[in-house]
C-alpha positions in Angstrom: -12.4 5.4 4.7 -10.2 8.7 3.8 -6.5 9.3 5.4 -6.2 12.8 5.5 -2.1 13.5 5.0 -0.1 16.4 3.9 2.1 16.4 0.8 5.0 15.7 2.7 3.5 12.3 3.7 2.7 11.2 0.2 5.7 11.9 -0.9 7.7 9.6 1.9 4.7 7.1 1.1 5.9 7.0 -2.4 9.1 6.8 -1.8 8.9 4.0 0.5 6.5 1.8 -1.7 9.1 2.3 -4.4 12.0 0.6 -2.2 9.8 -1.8 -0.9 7.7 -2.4 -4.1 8.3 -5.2 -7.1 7.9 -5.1 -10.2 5.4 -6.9 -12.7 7.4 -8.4 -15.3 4.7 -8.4 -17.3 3.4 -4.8 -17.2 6.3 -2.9 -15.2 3.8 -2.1 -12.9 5.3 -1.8 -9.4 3.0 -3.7 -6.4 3.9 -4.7 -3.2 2.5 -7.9 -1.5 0.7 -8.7 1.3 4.0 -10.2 3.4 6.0 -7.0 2.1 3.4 -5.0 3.6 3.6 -6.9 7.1 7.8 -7.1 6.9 8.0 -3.7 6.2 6.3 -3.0 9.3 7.9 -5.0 11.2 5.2 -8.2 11.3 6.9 -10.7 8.6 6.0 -13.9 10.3 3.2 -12.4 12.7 -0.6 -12.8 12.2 -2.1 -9.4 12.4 -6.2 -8.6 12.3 -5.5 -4.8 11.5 -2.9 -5.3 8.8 -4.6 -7.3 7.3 -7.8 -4.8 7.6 -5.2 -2.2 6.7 -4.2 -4.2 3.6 -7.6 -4.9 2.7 -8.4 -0.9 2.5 -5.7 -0.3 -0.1 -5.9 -3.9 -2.0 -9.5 -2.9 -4.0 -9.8 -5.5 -6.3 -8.6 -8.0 -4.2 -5.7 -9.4 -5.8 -3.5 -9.8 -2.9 -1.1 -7.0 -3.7 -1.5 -3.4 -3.8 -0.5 -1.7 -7.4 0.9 1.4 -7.7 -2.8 2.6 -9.4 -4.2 1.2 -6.3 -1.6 2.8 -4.0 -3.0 6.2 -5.5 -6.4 5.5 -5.3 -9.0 8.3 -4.1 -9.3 6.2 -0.5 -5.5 7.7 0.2 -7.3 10.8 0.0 -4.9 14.2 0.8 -7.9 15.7 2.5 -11.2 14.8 4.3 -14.5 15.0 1.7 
């Protein structure tokens, strides 16, 4: 699965994983969980199939958070392949 975006939208994606993001105390690393990914768009006590699906996509080794390396991975492609 590829999300083609513009620089533009990376850049606000950044930006808002950063405010919304933690970080590991261990490795600085910033992540954001699974319930910070629902609250943030607007499902914090909700059950939600797609989020979930959605959260799935970008949490690749299945951890239950999505790192900042993961966050950047290839599948948030900037282009179609």
């Amino acid at each position: 699965m590829y999300i083609a975006v513009n620089e533009q939208h990376i850049k606000a994606l950044w930006e808002h994983f950063q405010v919304l993001g933690s970080k590991d105390s261990k490795t600085g690393e910033l992540f954001i969980t699974r319930g910070g990914f629902q609250e943030a768009l607007g499902y914090k006590d909700q059950p939600n199939l797609f989020l979930e699906r959605v959260f799935q996509v970008f949490d690749t080794d299945g951890d239950t958070k999505v790192s900042e390396a993961e966050h950047d991975s290839p599948r948030t492609s900037r282009s179609n392949p």
